[in-house]
Residue, then its C-alpha position, 0 to 999 in steps of 0.5 A: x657561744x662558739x659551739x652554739x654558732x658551730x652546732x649551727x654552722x654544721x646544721x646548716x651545712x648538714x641541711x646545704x648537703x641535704x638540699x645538695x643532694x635533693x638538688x643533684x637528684x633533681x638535676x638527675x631526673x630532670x636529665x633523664x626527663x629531659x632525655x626522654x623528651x628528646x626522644x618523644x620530640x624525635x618519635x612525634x617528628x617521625x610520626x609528623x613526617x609519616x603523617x605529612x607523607x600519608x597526607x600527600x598521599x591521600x591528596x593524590x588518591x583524592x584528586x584522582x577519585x575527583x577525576x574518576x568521579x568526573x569521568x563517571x558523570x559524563x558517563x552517567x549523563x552519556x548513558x542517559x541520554x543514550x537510554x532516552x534515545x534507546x526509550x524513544x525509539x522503542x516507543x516509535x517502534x512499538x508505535x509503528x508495529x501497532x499500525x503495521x498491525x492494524x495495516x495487516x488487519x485492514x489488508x487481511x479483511x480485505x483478502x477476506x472480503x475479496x475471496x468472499x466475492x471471488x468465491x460468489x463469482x464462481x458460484x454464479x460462473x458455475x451456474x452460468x456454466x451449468x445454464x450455457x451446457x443446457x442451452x448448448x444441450x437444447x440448440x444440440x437437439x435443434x440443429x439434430x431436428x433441422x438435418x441441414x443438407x451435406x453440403x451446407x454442413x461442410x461449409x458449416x464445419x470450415x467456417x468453425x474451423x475457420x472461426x475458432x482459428x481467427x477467433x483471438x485476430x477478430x477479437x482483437x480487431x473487433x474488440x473497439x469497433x467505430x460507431x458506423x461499422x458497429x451500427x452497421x453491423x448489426x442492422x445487417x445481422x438484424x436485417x438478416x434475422x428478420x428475413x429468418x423470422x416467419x412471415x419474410x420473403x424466404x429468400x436465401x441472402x447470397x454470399x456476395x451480396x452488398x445489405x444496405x442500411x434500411x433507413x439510409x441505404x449506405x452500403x453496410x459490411x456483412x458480420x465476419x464469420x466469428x460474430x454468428x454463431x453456427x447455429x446462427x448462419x444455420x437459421x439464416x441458410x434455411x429461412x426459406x423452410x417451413x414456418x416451424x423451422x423459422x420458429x426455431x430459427x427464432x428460439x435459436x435467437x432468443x436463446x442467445x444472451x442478446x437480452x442481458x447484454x441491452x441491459x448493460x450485463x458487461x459481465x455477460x461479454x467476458x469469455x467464461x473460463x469454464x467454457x474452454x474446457x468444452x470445445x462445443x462450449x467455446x464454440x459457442x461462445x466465443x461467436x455468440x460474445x463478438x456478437x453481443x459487443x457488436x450489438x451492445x455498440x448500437x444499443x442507445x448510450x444509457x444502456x452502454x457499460x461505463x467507460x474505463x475512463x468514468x470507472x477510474x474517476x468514481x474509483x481511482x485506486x482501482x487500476x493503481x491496485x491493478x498497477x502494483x498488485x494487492x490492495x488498494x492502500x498498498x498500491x497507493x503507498x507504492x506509488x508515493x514511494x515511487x513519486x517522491x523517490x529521490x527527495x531528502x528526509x522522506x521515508x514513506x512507509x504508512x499513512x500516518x506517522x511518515x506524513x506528520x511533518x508535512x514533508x511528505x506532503x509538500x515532495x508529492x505536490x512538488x513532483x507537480x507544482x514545483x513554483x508553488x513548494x520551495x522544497x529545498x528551503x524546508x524543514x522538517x521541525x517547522x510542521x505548520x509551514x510544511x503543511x500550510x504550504x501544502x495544502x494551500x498548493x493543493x487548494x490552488x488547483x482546486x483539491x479541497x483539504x479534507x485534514x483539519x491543520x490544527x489535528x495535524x500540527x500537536x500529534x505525530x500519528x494523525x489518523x492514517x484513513x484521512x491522511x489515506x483519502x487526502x492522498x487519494x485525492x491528489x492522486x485522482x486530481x494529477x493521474x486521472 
């Protein structure tokens, strides 16, 4: 029984060894495991820590990206905006090019136009020319036939002198005669051609001798020596000749532009200027013309030349361009440049976009009816009240408005020849 329990009992011992040692080996590896625990937990605590480091620093980087990005929208909306400025600028010049354009065309027809009629007046001047050198040629031949007495051709030859010395005097002097003097001179040159004519008196009219008038018998002047021609006083020195030398005395007459200028032939009046080049020619002329004014003066008033006063009213902008030079439109865009010098937000410098807003309009009015435009209270974004002030200030003094409000209130280039005639009017109403 003994040994039986002891074989146990060292069995037993045996397996508490064994298990000692399986045990003593566990507690082995789990010190090792254990250690290489430690060992992770401090590399994942590095690891963490570098970790939590990078992580700051990419917060930092991200919050600086958000700033940049930020910046670069403010940029991108600067660039916008700026590149819709840029755009609508572009826009508004190509628009203006295109009216300077269609302005340059308009100017370069009426160029054309103009030389076309300066070269049509210089044909007809050069056939007047050529007309004026053969009746020279022909009254040449005439005075060659009467062979007046030497002494008569002396007193001729100092009168011409004396005539084309004083011509730009007399011209002068003459040029606006009064009614009286103008009728009284030519009764006395008609009375005196008359006595010329065949079947007169034939008497010489002395030098010192005071016409009167046929109808009235007031004392009239005689024609200053620059208002008969030397052929003229010729006629009137041998009116007691024969009758075929008062027959030519006659033609002499008839020869003169006497006839064109009673129909109202102005033209006729002016000095030709290809007549100076000839001295004969000039002459001539010149006597001739200050007589035909003088004529022209007692002609009935049908056949009088229209004033310059009624050739202003029927075209208004004719002197303005005479005023400024060039064309007529551009002569009008000078002179409201000129008027509205001075006022703030104007820049004149077309017929159509610078007046869409109707500032243009209400500083031109306001030069002259200033109760009627309170120019300093006006903006230039209320188009409707700029431009219902303006032409109810326009209507007020009878100047009838010929643009249609509604055409001009939704576009910003109204049509350029209206807005050109409204102006027109204004000018002609105020200036002329």
């Amino acid at each position: 029984m003994c040994d039986r329990q002891a074989e146990q009992l060292s069995r037993t011992s045996q397996k508490l060894q064994e298990k000692t040692s399986e045990n003593e080996a566990d507690i082995k590896n789990l010190k090792e495991t254990i250690f290489e625990l430690e060992d992770q937990v401090e590399q994942h605590r590095a690891i963490k820590l570098h970790n939590n480091q990078l992580i700051s620093d990419l917060e930092s980087r991200a919050m600086k990206l958000e700033e940049q990005k930020q910046d670069t929208e403010r940029q991108l909306k600067a660039l916008t905006k700026q590149m819709k400025e840029d755009t609508e600028e572009w826009r508004r010049f190509q628009a203006d090019l295109q009216t300077a354009v269609v302005v340059a065309n308009d100017i370069k027809c009426e160029a054309q136009q103009e030389l076309r009629v300066v070269k049509r007046k210089l044909q007809e001047e050069e056939e007047k020319s050529a007309r004026l050198q053969k009746e020279l040629d022909e009254l040449g031949m005439l005075g060659r036939k009467s062979l007046p007495p030497p002494h008569f051709t002396e007193e001729v030859e100092s009168l011409e002198t004396d005539a084309a010395n004083r011509w730009h005097g007399v011209c002068i002097s003459r040029a606006s005669p009064t009614p009286a003097e103008s009728a009284a001179t030519v009764k006395s040159l008609i009375k005196s051609f008359d006595l010329g004519c065949p079947g007169s008196t034939g008497q010489n009219i002395p030098v010192h001798k005071v016409p009167r008038s046929p109808l009235s018998g007031i004392p009239v002047r005689t024609a200053p020596a620059a208002a008969v021609s030397p052929m003229q006083r010729h006629s009137v020195y041998n009116n007691g000749k024969t009758a075929s030398k008062g027959v030519a005395r006659h033609t002499d007459l008839s020869d003169l532009p006497l006839a064109d200028l009673l129909k109202g032939r102005t033209e006729e009046l002016k000095p030709d200027h290809y007549l100076r080049k000839s001295p004969s020619l000039e002459s001539l002329s010149k006597p001739s013309m200050a007589f035909s004014s003088r004529m022209l003066a007692s002609t009935p008033s049908n056949l009088k030349p229209p004033s310059k006063l009624s050739v202003e009213r029927k075209d208004p902008l004719a002197a303005l361009a005479r005023e400024y030079g060039g064309s007529k439109r551009n002569a009008l865009l000078k002179w409201c440049q000129k008027k509205t010098e001075g006022y703030q937000n104007i820049d004149i410098t077309n017929f159509s976009s610078s007046w869409s807003d109707g500032l243009a309009f209400c500083a031109l009015l306001h030069t002259y009816l200033p109760a009627h435009i309170p120019y300093q209270e006006l903006n230039g974004q209320d188009k409707k009240r700029n431009l219902m002030l303006a032409f109810q200030a326009a209507e007020s003094v009878g100047i009838k408005p010929s643009l249609e409000l509604s055409e001009m209130m939704y576009t910003d280039r109204p049509d350029w020849q209206s807005v050109m005639q409204y102006v027109a009017q204004i000018y002609k109403y105020f200036e002329t």
